[in-house]
PAZAPA-4460 file (N, C-alpha, C; in steps of 0.05 Angstrom, whole numbers, plus 32768, in hexadecimal, padded with zeros to 4 digits):
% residues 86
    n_x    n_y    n_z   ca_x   ca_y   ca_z    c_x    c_y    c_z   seq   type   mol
   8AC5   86F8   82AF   8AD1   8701   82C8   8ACC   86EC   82DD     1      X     A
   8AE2   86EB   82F0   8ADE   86D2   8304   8AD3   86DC   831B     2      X     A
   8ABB   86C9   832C   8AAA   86D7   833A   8AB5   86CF   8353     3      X     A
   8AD6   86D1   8353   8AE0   86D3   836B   8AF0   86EC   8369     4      X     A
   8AEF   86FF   837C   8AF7   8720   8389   8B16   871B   8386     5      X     A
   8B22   872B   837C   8B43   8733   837B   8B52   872D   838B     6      X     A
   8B67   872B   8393   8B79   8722   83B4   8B75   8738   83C0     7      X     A
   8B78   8752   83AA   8B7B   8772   83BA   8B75   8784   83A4     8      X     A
   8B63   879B   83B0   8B55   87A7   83A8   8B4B   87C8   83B0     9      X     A
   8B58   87D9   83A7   8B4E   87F5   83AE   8B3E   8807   83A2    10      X     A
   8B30   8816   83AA   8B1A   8824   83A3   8B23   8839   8399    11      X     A
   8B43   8848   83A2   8B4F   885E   83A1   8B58   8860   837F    12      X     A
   8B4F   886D   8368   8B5A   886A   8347   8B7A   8875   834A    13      X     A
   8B84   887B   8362   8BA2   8882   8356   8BB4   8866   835E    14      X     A
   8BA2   8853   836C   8BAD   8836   8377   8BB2   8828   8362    15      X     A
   8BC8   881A   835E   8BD6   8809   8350   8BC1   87E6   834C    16      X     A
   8BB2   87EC   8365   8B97   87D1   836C   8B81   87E1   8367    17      X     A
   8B78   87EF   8358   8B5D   87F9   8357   8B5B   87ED   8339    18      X     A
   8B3F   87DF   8339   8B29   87D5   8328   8B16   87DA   8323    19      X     A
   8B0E   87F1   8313   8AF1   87F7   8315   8ADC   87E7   8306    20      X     A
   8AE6   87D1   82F2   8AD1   87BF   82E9   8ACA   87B2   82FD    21      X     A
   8ADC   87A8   8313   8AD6   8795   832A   8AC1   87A7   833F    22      X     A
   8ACE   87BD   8347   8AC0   87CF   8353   8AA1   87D4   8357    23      X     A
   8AA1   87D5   8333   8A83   87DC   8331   8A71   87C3   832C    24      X     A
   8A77   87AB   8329   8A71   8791   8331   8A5D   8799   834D    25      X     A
   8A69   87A2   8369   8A68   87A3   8381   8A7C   878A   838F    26      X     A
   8A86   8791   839D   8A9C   877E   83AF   8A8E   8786   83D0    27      X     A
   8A8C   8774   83E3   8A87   8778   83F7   8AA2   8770   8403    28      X     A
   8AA3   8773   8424   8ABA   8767   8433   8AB2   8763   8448    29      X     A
   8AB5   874D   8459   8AB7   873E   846D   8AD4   873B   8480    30      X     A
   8AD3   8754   8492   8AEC   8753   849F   8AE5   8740   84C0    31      X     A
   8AFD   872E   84C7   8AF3   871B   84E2   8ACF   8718   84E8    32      X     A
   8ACA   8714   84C9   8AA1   8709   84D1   8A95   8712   84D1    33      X     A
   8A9F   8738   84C9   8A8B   874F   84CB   8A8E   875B   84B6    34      X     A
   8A77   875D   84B0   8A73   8776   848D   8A7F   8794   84A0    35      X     A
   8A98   8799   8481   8A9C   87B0   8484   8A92   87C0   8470    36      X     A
   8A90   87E4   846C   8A89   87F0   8459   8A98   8809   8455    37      X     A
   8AA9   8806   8460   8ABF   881D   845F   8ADA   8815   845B    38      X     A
   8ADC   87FC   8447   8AFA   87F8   8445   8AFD   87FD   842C    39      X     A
   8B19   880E   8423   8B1C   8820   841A   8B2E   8807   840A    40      X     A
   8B3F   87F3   8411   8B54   87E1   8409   8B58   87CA   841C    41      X     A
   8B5D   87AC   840B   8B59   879B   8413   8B70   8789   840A    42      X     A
   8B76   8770   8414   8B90   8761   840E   8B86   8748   8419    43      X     A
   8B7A   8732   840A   8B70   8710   8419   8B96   8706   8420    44      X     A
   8BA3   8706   840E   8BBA   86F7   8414   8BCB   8704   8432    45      X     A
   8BC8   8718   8436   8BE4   8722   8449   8BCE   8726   8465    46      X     A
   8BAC   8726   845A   8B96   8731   8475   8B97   874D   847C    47      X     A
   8B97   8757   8469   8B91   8778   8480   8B81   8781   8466    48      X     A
   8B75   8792   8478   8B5E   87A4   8471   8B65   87C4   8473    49      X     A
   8B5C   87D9   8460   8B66   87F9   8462   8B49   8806   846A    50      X     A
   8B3A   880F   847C   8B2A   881C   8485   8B24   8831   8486    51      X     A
   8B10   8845   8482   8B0F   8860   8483   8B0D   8861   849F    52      X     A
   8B18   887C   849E   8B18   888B   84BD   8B04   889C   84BC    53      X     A
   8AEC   8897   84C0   8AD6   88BC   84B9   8ADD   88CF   84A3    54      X     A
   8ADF   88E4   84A9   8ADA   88EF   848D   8AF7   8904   8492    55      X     A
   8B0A   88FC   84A3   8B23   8909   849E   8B39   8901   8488    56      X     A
   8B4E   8915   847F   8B58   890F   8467   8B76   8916   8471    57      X     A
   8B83   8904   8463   8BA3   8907   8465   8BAB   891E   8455    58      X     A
   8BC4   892A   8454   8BD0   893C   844C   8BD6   8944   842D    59      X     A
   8BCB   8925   841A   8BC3   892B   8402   8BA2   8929   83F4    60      X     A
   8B92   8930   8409   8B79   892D   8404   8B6D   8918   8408    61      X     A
   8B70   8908   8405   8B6B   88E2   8403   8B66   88DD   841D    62      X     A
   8B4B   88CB   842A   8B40   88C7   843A   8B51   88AF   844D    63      X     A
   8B54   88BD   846E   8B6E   88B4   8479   8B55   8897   8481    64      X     A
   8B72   8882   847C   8B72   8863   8481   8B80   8859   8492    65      X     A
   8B74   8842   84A9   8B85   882E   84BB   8B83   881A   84A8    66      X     A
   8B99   880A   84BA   8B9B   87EF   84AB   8B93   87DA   84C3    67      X     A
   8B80   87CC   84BC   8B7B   87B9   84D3   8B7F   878F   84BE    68      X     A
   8B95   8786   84D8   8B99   876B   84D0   8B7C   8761   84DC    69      X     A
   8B79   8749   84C7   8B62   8732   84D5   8B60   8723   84B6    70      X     A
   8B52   870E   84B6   8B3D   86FF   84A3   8B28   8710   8495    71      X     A
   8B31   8715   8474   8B25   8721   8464   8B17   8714   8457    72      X     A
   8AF6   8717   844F   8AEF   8707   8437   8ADF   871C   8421    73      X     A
   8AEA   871D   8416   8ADF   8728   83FA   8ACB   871A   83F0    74      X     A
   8AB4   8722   83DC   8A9D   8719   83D3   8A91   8726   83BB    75      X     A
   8A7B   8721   83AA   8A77   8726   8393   8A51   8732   83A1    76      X     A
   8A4C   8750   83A0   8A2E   8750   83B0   8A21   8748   838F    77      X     A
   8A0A   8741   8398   89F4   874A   8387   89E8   8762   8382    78      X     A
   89D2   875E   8371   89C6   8781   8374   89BA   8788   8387    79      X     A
   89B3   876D   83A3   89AB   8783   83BB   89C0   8788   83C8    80      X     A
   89D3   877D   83CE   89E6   8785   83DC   89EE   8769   83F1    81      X     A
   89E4   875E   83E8   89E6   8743   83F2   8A02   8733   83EA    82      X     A
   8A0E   871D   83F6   8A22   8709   83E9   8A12   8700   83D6    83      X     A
   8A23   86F7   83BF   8A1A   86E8   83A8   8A1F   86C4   83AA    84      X     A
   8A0B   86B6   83A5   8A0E   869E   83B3   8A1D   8687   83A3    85      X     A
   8A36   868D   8398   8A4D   8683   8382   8A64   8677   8390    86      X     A
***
């Protein structure tokens, strides 16, 4: 497996981009320079990021998401939770 993170990647199993070998790896994200921990879906080529909103849910159950543009960096954690230094 290449220890560089997918272009795009969702956590959601009915997503057409969900990976759970990659998943359970651990992937971190770095949205504009700041660790995020609530992104739900990610895209390096186009820059946007899918965010949870708290713990409200859209109209099919599924936890409601913004989309915020900026500089994404995906990453490979280690077992503390740390970037992996690759």
């Amino acid at each position: 497996m290449s220890d560089t993170p997918p272009d795009r990647l969702a956590v959601d199993p009915d997503s057409p981009h969900y990976n759970a070998e990659i998943l359970e790896r651990g992937v971190g994200i770095r949205f504009n320079g700041n660790e995020k921990t609530n992104v739900e879906e990610y895209c390096v080529s186009e820059g946007w990021v899918r965010l949870a909103v708290g713990k409200t849910l859209d109209r099919r159950g599924k936890q409601l998401t913004i989309k915020y543009s900026g500089k994404v960096e995906p990453y490979f954690q280690d077992s503390t939770g740390e970037p992996s230094e690759s």
